[in-house]
N, C-alpha and C positions, 0 to 999 in steps of 0.2 A: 385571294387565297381560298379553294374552295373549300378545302376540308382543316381548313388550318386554326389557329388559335385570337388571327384578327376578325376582330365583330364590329361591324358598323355600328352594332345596335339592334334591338328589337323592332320590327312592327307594334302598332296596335294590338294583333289577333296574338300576337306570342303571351304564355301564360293566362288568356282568360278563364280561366276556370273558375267557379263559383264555389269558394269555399265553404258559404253558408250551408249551402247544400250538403256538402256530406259531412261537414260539421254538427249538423242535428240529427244526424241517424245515431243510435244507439248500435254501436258497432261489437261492442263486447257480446250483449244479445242475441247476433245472429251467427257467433261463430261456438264450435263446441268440438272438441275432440272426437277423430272417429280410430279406432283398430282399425288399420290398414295394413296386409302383410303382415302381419304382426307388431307393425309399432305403432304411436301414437301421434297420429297427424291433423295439424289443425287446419279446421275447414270454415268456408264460409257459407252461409244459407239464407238468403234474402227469401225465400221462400215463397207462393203465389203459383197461381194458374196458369202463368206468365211460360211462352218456351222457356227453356232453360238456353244458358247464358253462359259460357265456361270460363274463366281468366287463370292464365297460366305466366307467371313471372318468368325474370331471369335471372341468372346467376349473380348472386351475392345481391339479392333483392327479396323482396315478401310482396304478400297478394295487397300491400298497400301502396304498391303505384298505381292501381287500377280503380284507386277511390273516387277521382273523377270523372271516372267513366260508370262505375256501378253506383254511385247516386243516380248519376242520369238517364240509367237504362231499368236500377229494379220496380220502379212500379209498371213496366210494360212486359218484365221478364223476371223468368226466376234465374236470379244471378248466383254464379255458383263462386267462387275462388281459392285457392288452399294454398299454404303454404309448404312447398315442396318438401321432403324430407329430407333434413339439415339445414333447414333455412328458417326464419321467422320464429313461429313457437312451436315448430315439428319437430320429432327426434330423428337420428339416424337412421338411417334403414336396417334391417338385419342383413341383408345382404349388400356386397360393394354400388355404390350409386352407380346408375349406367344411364341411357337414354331410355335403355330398354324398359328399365328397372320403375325410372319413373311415371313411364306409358303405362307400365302392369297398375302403377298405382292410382294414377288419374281413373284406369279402367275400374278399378276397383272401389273407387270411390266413389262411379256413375254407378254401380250397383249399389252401395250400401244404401243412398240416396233415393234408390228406384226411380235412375235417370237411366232410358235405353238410349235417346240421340240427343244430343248435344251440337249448338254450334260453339266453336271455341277462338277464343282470341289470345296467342301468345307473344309476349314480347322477347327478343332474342336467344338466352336456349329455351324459355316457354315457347317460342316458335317453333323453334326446333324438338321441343317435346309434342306439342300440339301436332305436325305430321308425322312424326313416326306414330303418334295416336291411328292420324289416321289412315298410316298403313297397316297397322297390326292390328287396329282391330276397325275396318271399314264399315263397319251395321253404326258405329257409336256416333261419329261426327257426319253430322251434313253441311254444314257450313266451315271455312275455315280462313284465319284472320291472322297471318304472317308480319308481323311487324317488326322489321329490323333484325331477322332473324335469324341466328346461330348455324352456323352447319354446314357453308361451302367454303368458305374462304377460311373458315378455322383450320381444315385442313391440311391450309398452308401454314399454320402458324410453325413454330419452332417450341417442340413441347416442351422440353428439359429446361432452358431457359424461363419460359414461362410460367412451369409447374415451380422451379424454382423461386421464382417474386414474390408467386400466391402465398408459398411456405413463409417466406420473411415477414411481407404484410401479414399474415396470422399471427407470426411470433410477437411482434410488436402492437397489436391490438391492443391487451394490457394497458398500454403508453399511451396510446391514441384515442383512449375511450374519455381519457379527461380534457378533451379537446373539443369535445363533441356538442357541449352546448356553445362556445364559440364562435363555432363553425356554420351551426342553424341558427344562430341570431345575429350575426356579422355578414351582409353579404356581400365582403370583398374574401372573406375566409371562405364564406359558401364557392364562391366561383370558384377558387383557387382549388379546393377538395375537389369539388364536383362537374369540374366543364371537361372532363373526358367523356360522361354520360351526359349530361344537360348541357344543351348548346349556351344559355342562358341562367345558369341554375341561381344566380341574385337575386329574377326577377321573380322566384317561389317565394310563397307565404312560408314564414314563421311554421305554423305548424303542422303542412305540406314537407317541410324541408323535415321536420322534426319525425314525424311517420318514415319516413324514405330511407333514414341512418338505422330503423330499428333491428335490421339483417347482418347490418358490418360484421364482418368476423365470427359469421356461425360455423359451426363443424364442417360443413357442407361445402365450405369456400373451394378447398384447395384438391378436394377427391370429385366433386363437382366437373370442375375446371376441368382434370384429368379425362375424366367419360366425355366430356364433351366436346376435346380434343381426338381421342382416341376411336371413335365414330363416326362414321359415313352413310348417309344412305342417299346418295346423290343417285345409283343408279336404278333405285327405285322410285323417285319422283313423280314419276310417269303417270304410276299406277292408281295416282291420286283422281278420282274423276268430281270427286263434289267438287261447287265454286269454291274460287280460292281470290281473297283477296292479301295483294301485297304493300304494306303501306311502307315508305321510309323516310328517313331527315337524308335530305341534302347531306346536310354536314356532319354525317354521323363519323366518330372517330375510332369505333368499335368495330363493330364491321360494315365495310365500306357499301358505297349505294349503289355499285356495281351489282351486288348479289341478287339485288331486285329482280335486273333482267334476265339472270342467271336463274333465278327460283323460279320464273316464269317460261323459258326457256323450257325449260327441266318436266316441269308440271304442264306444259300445254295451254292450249286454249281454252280452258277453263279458268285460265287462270287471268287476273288481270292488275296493274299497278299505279301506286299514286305513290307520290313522289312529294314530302312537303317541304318547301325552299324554308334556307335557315333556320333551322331544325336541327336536332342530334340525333338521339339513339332511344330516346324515350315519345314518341310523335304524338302518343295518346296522354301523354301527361302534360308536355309542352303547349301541343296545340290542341284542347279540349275539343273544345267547340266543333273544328271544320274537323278534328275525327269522328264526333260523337255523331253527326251529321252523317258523315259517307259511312260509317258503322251500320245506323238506324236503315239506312238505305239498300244496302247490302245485305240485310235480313229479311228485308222486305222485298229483297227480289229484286233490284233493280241491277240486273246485268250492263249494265254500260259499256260502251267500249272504253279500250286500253285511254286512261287517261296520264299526264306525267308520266310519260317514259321519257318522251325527246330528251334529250341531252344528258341523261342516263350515260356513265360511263361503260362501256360497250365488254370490256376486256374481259 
């Protein structure tokens, strides 16, 4: 069952990540509030001489899925990551959330920071924020890092139904917040919450799992969802010419791994994809290592050809 709910099991390589490692960074430290647009959004700053390094989450998520990857990359980069506004410990926007809206603000937070290019890594609608970045504003991004990401197949989703769950699961938050340490120290509870996002989410640490709940049920959840339904920019893909790398899980149950060859389609021959077997919807968190790897390489210029497409569902 490719995309289904039976798992043989993990590999070896699934969840290595070295928790020591971003367990000893002082994390409170390098983040601080900046004005954006007018409201107040929190930012992250590993700071350093280092290119700059952008991480953009996803919906009903904070910039701390990207902990295992910005341990591993800020002593060679200046690692950036924020917490979108409505999400983490951002506030609302003043104006309605959009895609657009939170392009304007990534943009705007490359300036307060006096960052002009940026390469950036989003994970699904961080994806899907990260190129509309960089169509609207093409001087900012020169690299770009598509991971499971948001924007074609949503399309098709059925909005009103959907908009509608978002709404109940909000109502019910309240209920569900006393559940929460249960669920990140139990992990037959953990799977059971979290294997629509994590292919494997038992096999997360303690207090990996315990960072990753800190988003559930922000303001953001359910107007979010909406903008990111109610947007398209499929027929401008095209116009993307920086490298574009596309990473995805096999088994993602969010959006499917068809999109892959679809984003690539779309974006051209600059563009190129990897594909990681049993896997979900989070690749960079899952599988640390063999992304942190094809990441580092991918900044460094290594153009490779198209690797993991074959068997890529086609449709």
């Amino acid at each position: 069952m490719r995309n289904g709910l039976l798992r043989p099991g993990p590999d070896a390589t699934y969840a290595d990540g070295d928790d020591a490692a971003w367990m000893a960074v002082d994390w409170p430290a390098l983040q601080r509030p900046l004005e954006l647009l007018g409201r107040r959004v929190n930012v992250l700053d590993t700071g350093g001489s280092g290119a700059p390094l952008l991480f953009l989450h996803g919906w009903s998520s904070n910039w701390q899925i990207f902990l295992l990857n910005i341990a591993a990359f800020m002593r060679t980069h200046r690692c950036l990551a924020i917490d979108l506004p409505g999400f983490g410990a951002s506030e609302m926007p003043a104006e309605p959330i959009s895609m657009r809206g939170y392009a304007k603000t990534v943009d705007a937070m490359c300036d307060a920071l006096g960052v002009e290019c940026v390469s950036v890594v989003g994970n699904s609608m961080g994806g899907f924020i990260g190129a509309e970045l960089a169509l609207s504003f093409d001087t900012r991004v020169d690299r770009l890092v598509l991971v499971s990401a948001a924007g074609l197949s949503t399309e098709q989703v059925a909005r009103g139904p959907s908009i509608a769950l978002a709404r109940l699961i909000t109502a019910g938050v309240p209920y569900t917040r006393r559940f929460e340490a249960p669920v990140v120290h139990r992990p037959r509870l953990r799977r059971a919450a979290m294997q629509w996002v994590i292919r494997y989410p038992e096999k997360l640490s303690v207090p990996l799992a315990q960072e990753l709940v800190l988003s559930f049920g922000k303001p953001g959840f359910v107007p979010a969802l909406k903008a990111l339904l109610e947007y398209s920019y499929r027929d401008r893909l095209a116009r993307i010419e920086i490298p574009v790398l596309i990473v995805w899980g096999r088994n993602d149950l969010l959006v499917p791994v068809g999109d892959a060859v679809r984003y690539q389609r779309l974006i051209g021959d600059n563009a190129r994809v990897e594909i990681f077997e049993d896997t979900g919807h989070a690749p960079m968190l899952e599988r640390p290592s063999r992304f942190n790897a094809l990441l580092r390489a991918f900044l460094a210029g290594d153009e490779a050809p198209e690797a993991g497409v074959a068997g890529v569902a086609q449709g």
